[in-house]
C-alpha positions as a printed NumPy array, in Angstrom:
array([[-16.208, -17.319,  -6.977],
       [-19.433, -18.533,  -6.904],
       [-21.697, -16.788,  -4.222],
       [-20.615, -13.127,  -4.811],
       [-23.786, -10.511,  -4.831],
       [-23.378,  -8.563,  -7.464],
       [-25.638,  -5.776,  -8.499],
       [-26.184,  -3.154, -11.425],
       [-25.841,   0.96 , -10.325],
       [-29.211,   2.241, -11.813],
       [-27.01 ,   5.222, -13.286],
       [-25.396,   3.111, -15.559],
       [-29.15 ,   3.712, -17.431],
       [-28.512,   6.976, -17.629],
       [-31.362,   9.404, -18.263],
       [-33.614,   6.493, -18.452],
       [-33.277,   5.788, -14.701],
       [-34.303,   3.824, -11.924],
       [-37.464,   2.801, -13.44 ],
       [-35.335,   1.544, -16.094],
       [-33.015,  -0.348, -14.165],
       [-35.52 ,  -2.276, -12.103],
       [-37.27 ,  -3.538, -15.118],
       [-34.131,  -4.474, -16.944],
       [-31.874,  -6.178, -14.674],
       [-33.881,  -9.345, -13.935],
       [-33.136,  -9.414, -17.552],
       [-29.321,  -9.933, -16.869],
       [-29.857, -12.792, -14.376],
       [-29.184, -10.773, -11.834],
       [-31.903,  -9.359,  -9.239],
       [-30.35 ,  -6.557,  -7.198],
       [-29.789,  -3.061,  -7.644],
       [-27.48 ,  -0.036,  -6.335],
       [-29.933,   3.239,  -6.111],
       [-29.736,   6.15 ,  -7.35 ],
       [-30.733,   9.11 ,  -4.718],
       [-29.43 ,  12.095,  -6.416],
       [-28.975,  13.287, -10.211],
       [-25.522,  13.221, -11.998],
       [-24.517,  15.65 , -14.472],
       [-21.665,  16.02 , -16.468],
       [-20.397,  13.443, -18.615],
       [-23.329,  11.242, -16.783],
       [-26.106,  12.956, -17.312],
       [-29.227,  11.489, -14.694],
       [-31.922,  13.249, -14.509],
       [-33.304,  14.402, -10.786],
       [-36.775,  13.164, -11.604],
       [-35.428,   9.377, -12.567],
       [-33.96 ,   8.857,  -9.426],
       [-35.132,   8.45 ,  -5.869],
       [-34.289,  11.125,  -4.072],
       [-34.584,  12.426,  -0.395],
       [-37.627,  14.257,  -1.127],
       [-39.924,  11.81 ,  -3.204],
       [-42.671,  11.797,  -0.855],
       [-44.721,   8.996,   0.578],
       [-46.449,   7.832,  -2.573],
       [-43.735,   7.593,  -4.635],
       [-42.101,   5.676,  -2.367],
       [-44.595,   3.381,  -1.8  ],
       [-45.092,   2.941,  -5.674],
       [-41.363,   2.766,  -5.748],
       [-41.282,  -0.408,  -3.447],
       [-44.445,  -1.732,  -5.366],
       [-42.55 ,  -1.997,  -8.592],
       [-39.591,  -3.299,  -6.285],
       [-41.396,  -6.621,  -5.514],
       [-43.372,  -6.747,  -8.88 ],
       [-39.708,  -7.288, -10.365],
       [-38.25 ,  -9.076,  -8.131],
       [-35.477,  -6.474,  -7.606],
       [-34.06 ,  -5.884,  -4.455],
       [-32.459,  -2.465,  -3.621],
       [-29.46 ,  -3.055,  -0.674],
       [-27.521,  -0.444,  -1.521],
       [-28.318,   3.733,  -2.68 ],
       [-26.024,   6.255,  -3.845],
       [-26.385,   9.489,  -2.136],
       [-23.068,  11.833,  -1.804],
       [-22.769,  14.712,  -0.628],
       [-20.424,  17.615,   0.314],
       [-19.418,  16.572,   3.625],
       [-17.85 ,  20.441,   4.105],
       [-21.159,  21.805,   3.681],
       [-23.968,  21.722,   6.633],
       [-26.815,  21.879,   3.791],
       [-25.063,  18.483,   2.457],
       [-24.924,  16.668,   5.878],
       [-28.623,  17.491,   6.299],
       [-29.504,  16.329,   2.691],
       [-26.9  ,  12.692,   3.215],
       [-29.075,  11.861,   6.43 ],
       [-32.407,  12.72 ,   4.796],
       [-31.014,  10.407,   2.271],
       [-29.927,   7.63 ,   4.985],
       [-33.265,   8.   ,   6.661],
       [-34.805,   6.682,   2.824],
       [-32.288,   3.874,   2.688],
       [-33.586,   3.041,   6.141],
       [-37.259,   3.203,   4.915],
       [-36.185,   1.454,   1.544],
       [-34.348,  -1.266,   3.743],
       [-31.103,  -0.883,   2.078],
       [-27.828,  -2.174,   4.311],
       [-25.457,   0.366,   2.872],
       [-25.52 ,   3.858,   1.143],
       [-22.143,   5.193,  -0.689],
       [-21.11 ,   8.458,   0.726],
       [-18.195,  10.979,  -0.198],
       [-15.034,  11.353,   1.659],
       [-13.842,  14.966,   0.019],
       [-10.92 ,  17.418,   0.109],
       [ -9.87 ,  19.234,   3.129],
       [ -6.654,  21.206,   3.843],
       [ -4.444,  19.52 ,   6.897],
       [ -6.062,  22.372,   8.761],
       [ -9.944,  21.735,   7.698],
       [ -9.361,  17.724,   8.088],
       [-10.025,  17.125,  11.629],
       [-13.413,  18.492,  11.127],
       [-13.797,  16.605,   7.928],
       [-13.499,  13.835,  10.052],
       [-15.244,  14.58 ,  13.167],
       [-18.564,  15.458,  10.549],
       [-17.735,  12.015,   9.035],
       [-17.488,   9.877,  12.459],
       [-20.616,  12.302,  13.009],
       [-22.446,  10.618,  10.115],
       [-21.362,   7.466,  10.977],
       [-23.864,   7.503,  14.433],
       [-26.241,   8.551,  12.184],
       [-26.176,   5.595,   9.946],
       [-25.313,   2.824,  12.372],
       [-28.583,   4.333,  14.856],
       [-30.33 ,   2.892,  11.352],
       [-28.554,  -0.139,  10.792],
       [-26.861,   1.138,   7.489],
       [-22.879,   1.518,   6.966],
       [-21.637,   4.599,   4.646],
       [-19.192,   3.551,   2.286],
       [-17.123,   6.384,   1.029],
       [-15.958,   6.403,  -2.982],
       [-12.899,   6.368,  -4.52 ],
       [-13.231,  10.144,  -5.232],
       [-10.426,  13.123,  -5.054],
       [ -9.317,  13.801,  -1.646],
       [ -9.155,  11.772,   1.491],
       [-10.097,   8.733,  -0.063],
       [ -8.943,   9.435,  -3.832],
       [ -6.054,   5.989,  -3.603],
       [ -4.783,   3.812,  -0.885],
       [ -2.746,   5.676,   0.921],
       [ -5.005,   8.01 ,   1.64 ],
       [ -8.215,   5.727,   2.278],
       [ -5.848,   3.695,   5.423],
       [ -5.233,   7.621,   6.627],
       [ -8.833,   8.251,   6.554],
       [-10.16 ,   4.816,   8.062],
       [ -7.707,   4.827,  10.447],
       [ -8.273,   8.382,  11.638],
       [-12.098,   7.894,  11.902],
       [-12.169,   3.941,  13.261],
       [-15.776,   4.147,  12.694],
       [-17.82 ,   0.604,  12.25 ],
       [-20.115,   2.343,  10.501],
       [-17.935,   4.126,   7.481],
       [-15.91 ,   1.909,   5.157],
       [-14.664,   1.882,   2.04 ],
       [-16.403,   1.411,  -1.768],
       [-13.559,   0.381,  -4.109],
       [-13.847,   1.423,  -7.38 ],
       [-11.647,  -0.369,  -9.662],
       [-12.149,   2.161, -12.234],
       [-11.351,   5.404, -10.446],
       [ -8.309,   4.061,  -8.462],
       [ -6.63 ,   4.407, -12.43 ],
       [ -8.319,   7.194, -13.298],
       [ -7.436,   9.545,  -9.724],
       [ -3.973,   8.254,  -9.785],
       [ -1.316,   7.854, -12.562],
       [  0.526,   5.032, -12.663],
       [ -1.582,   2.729,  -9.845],
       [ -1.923,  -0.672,  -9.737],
       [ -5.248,  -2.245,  -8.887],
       [ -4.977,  -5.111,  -7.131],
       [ -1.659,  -3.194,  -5.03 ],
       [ -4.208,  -0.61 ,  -4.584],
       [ -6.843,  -2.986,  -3.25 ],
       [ -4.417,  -5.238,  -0.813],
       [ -3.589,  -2.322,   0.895],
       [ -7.004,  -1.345,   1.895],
       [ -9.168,  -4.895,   2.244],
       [-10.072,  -5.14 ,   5.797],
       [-11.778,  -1.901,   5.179],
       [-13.655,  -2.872,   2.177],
       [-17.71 ,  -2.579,   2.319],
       [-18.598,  -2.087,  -1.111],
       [-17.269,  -2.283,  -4.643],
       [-17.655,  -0.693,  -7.916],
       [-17.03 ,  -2.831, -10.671],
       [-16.003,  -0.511, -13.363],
       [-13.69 ,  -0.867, -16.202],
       [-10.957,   1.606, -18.366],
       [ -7.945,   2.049, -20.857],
       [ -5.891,   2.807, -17.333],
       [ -5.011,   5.973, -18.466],
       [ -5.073,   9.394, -15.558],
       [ -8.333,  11.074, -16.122],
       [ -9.165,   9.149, -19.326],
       [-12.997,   8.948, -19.366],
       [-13.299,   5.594, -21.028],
       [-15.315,   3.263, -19.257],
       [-17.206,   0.707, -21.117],
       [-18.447,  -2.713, -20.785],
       [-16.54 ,  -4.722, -18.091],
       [-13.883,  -6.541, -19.802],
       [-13.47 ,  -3.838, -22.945],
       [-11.338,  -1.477, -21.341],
       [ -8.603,  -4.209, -20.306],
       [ -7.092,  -2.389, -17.88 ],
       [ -9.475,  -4.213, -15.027],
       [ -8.437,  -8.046, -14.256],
       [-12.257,  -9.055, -12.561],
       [-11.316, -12.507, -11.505],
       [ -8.073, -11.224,  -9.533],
       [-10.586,  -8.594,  -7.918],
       [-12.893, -11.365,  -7.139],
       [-10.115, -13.78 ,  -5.633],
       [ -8.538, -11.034,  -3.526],
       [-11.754,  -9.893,  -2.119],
       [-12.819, -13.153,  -1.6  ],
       [ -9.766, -14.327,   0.016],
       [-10.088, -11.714,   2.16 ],
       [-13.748, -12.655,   3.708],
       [-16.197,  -9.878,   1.077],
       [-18.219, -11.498,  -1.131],
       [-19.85 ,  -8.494,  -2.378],
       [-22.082,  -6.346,  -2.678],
       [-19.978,  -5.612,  -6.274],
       [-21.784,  -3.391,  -8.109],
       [-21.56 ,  -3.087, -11.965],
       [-20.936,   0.863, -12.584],
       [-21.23 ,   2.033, -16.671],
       [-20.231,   5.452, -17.385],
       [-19.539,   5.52 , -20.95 ],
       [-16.556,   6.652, -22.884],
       [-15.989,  10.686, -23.398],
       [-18.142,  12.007, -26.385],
       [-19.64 ,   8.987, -27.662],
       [-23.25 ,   9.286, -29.095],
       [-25.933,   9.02 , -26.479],
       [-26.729,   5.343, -25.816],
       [-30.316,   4.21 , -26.29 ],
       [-31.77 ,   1.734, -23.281],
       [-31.004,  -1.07 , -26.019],
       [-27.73 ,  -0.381, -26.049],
       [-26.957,   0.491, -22.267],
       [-29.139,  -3.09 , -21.898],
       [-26.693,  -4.769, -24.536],
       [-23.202,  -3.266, -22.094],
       [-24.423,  -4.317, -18.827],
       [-25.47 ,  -7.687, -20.756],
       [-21.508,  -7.889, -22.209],
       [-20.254,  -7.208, -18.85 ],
       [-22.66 ,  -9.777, -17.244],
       [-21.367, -12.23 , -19.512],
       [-17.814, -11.33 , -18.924],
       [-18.06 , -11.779, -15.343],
       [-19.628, -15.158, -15.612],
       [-16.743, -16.054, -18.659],
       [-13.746, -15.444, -15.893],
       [-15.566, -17.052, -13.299],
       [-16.366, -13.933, -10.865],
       [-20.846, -14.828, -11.363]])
C-alpha cells in the first residue's frame, strides 16, 4: 500500500494545537497535516486560540504559512463544521472555505446533520448550496461520519445520492461508523459507500456503541488498517487518510510527550501492517 498520503488531525494534540502539530509531525516521518479551524470541547478539549480559525487575520496567517514551510508541513486538508441548519453556520463554513482557499488546502471536512423528512430537502438544497461555494474555490467538502444524514452507510448513499454534488463527498471515519451504530461492520460499512469516498479518518476503538475509547491505531482492535487500506485502494483512493486521536473517556490529561508517543505507536502500526 505503498503511496497512500496519510496525515495527522492537529486535534489529536489537543490543547497544545496546531502549533504543536506542525512542529511534531515531521517527527513521525510524515509531513502533512489535517487543520484545525474551529475549537472542540467536550471530551476533546481544543482551545479556540490553538487553532486557525475563520477570523485569524492577515498576520497570523501569514505567520501561520511561515512556520508551514519552515517545517516542511503541508496543510491539504482543514476541519471546519458547522451547523448546516443554521444561516450563522453557513456563513462561518464559507468564511472557513475561503481560508482553506487562501491556505491552499484541496479539501475541508464539513457536517452533514439531522433533519426531520420534512426539514431534509432544505438540508440538502443548503448542502448542494455549499457545494458551489467550494468547487468556485477548487476545494471539495467532505462530510463526517456524524449523527444524522451521514451517521452509517445507508444513510451516507441517501445523502450522496440525493445531492449528486462533485463537490461534497464523503470522510470515512473508521472509528465513528462503530461508535454511531451498534453492531456495524467496517469494511461492510465502507464497500457500500467507496465511490463516494474523499477523505478518511483513521481512528481506532473497543467497537463498542458510544464507547469513547479511542487510542493509538492498532490498541483498540476493533479497526483492521490494512483491510481499510486494500479496499480503498482497490477502489482507486489513496488517501488523504488522516490519523484522528481522541483519547479514551476519563483518562488523565495527556502531556505533548505522550500525545507525541500515540501518534508515534500508530505511525508505527501503520507501517507494521503495511498501510505506510
Amino acid at each position: 500500500m505503498a503511496g497512500n498520503l496519510v496525515e495527522v488531525f492537529t486535534n489529536s494534540y489537543g490543547r497544545y494545537g496546531v502549533a504543536a502539530a506542525i512542529a511534531l509531525v515531521p517527527k513521525l516521518g510524515l509531513n502533512h497535516i489535517e487543520l484545525a479551524m474551529r475549537g472542540h470541547g467536550g471530551q476533546v478539549v481544543v482551545p479556540t486560540d490553538v487553532v486557525a480559525g475563520e477570523d485569524m487575520g492577515p498576520e497570523r496567517e501569514r505567520q501561520l504559512r511561515q512556520t508551514l514551510a519552515e517545517h516542511g508541513v503541508e496543510a491539504i486538508t482543514g476541519n471546519g463544521g458547522d451547523n448546516m441548519r443554521d444561516p450563522a453556520g453557513v456563513r462561518r463554513f464559507k468564511a472557513r472555505l475561503d481560508l482553506a482557499q487562501r491556505l491552499g488546502m484541496r479539501i475541508v471536512i464539513g457536517s452533514g446533520g439531522e433533519a426531520t423528512e420534512e426539514d431534509r430537502p432544505a438540508l440538502i438544497a443548503t448542502l448542494r448550496d455549499v457545494g458551489d461555494y467550494a468547487a468556485a474555490r477548487d476545494l471539495t467538502v467532505c462530510l463526517e461520519t456524524h449523527p444524522g444524514i451521514t451517521v452509517n452507510a445507508a444513510q451516507m448513499l441517501r445523502t450522496m445520492q440525493e445531492l449528486q454534488h462533485p463537490a461534497v463527498k464523503l470522510n470515512f471515519d473508521t472509528g465513528n461508523i462503530l461508535y454511531y451504530n451498534e453492531g456495524a461492520h467496517v469494511i461492510s460499512e465502507l464497500r457500500a459507500v467507496l465511490p463516494y469516498v474523499g477523505h478518511v479518518h483513521l481512528k481506532d476503538s473497543r467497537g463498542r456503541l458510544r464507547d469513547w475509547y479511542f487510542p493509538a491505531l492498532g490498541d483498540g482492535g476493533a479497526v483492521d488498517f490494512a483491510s481499510v487500506g486494500r479496499v480503498l485502494n482497490d477502489g482507486g483512493f489513496f488517501g488523504p487518510f488522516s490519523i484522528e486521536l481522541e483519547g479514551i473517556q476519563d483518562e488523565p490529561e495527556l502531556t505533548l510527550d505522550e500525545r507525541q508517543s500515540r501518534l508515534q505507536r500508530s505511525v508505527d502500526h501503520l507501517r507494521k501492517v503495511g498501510f505506510l
